[in-house]
C-alpha positions in Angstrom: 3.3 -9.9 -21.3 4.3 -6.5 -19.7 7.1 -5.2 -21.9 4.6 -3.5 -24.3 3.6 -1.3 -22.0 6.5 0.2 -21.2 7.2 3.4 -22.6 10.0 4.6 -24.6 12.3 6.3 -22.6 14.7 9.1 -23.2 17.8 8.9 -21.9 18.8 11.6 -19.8 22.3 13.7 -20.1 25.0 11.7 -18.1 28.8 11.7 -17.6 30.8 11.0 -19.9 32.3 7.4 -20.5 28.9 6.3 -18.8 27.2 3.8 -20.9 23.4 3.8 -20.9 21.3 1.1 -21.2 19.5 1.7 -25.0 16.0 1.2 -25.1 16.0 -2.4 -26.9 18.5 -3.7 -23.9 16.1 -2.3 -21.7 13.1 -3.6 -23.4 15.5 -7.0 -24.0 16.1 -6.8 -19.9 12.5 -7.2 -19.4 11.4 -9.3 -21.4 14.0 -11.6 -20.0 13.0 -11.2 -16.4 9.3 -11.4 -16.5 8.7 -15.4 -16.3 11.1 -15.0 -12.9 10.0 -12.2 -11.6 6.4 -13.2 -11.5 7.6 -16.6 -10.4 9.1 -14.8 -7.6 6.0 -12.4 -6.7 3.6 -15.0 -6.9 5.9 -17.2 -4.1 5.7 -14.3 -2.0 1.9 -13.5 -2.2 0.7 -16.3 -3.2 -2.5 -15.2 -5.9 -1.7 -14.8 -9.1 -3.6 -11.0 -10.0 -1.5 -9.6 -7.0 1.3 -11.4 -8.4 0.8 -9.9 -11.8 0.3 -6.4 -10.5 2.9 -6.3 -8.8 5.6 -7.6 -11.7 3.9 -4.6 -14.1 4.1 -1.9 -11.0 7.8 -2.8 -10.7 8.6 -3.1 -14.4 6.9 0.1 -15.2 9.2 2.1 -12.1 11.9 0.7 -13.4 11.6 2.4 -16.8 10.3 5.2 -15.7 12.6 6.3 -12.9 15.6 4.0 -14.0 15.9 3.6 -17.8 19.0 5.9 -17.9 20.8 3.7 -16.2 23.6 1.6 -17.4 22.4 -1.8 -18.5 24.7 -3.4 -15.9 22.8 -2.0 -13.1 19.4 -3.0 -14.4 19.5 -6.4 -12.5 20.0 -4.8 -9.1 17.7 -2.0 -9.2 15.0 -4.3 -10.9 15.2 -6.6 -7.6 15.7 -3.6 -5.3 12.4 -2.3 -7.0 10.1 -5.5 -7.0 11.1 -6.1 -3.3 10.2 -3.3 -2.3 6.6 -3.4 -4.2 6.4 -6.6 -2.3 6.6 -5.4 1.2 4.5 -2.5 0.3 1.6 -4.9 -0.7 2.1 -6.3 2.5 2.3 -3.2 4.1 -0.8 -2.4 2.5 -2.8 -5.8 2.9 -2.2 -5.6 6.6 -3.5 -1.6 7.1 -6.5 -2.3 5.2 -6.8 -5.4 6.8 -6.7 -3.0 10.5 -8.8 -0.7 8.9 -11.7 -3.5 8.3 -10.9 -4.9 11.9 -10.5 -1.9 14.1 -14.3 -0.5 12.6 -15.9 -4.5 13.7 -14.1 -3.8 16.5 -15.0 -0.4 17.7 -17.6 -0.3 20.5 -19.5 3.0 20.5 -19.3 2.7 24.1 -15.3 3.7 25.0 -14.2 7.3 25.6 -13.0 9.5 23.2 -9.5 9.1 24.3 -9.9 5.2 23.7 -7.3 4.1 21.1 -8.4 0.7 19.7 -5.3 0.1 17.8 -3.7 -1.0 21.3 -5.9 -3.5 21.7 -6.1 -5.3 18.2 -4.5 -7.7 16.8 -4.4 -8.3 12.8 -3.4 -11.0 10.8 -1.4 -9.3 8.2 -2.2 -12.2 6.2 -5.5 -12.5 6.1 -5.9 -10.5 2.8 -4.1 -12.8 0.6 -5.4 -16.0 1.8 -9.0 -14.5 0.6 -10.9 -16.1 -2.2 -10.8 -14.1 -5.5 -14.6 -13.5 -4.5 -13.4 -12.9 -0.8 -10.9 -10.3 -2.4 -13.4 -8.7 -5.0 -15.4 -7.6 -1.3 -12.3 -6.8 0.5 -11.9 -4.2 -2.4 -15.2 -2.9 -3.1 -15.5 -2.3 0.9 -12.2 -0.8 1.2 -12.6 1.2 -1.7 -16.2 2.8 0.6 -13.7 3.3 3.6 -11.5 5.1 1.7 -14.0 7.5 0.3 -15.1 8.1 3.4 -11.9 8.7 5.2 -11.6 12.1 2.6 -15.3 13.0 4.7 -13.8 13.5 7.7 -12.5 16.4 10.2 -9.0 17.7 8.7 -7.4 16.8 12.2 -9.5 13.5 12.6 -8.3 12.2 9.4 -4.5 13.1 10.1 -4.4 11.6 12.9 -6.4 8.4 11.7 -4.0 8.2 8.7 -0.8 8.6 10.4 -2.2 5.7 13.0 -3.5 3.5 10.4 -1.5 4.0 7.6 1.5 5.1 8.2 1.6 2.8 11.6 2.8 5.6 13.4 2.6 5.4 17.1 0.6 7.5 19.6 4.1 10.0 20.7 4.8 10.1 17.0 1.8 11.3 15.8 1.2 13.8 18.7 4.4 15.2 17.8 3.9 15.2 13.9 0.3 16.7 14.8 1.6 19.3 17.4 -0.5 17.8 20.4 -0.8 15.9 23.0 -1.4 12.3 22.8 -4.7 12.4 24.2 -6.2 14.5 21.7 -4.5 12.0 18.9 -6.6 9.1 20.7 -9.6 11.8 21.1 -9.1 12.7 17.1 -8.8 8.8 16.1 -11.6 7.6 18.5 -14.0 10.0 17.0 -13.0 9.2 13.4 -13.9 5.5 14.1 -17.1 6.4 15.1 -17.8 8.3 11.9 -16.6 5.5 9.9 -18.4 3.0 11.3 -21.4 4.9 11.8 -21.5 6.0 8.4 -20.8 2.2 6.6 -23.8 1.5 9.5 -26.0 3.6 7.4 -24.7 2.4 4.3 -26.2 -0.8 5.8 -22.5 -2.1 5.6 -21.7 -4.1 8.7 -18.3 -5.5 9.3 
């Protein structure tokens, strides 16, 4: 399914008595893990694109950043790699998922040192349990956010980032920024207006 679109790696110079994996027992590797290793994604996220994307993500790292490796260790960093795609999806699924929320949620009313992350609560869930058509609009609106997120005040959209993607908390992104923690909520409060005033004139309403 995926092992075709691997490329051909080239070994890189290694100690000696260090057997490398060749790049038919790497290609062999693959193609024998697939079936599980999709198996296993699609347990964990339960729709089968995700599930699919996420077995090619991991199977294209592992050739790319591991296919000097001896074939011995392939097993291990192949599960090390496509667990940690899986908790990044999830990762992902449930910061989008704020992003959408926190912008419904937003009430143009608060102060500018509101924080409206402290108040929400996300189900980091919700993303995955979306029909495909569900999903398709997830993406397309996500994919608006996004674009606007790059339109925004330098500082605004560190600190919005570093709150809403990174999860960091208020102290950590104050001291990441090099301010206090009311300007973080001040830079964060006024970026939510901007996003969801500028979706509001996309005639976008969440």
């Amino acid at each position: 399914m995926f092992v075709d679109l691997i490329p051909e790696v080239i070994p890189h110079p290694s100690p000696r008595n260090r057997i490398l994996a060749s790049p038919r027992e790497l290609s062999d590797f693959l193609a024998a893990t697939e079936r599980r290793a999709f198996k296993q994604a699609m347990f964990a996220v339960r729709n089968e694109e995700t599930a699919l994307d996420i077995v090619q993500d991991s199977m294209m790292k592992l050739a790319e950043k591991y296919g000097d490796r001896p074939a011995e260790e392939l097993p291990m960093l192949f599960q090390r790699i496509i667990q940690n795609t899986i908790r990044d999806h999830y990762r992902r699924s449930k910061v989008r998922s704020l992003w959408t929320t926190l912008l419904s949620a937003f009430s143009s009313g608060e102060d500018d040192d509101y924080d409206p992350l402290e108040t929400l609560e996300v189900d980091a869930e919700a993303q995955t349990r979306d029909s495909p058509e569900g999903q398709l609009q997830q993406a397309q609106l996500l994919d608006i956010i996004e674009k606007e997120i790059m339109l925004l005040p330098a500082r605004q959209r560190e600190a919005f980032l570093m709150r809403y993607w990174e999860d960091m908390d208020v102290a950590e992104t104050a001291s990441a920024m090099g301010c206090s923690e009311g300007s973080v909520k001040t830079h964060c409060s006024r970026a939510t207006h901007t996003l969801a005033n500028a979706l509001k004139a996309k005639g976008i309403t969440l």
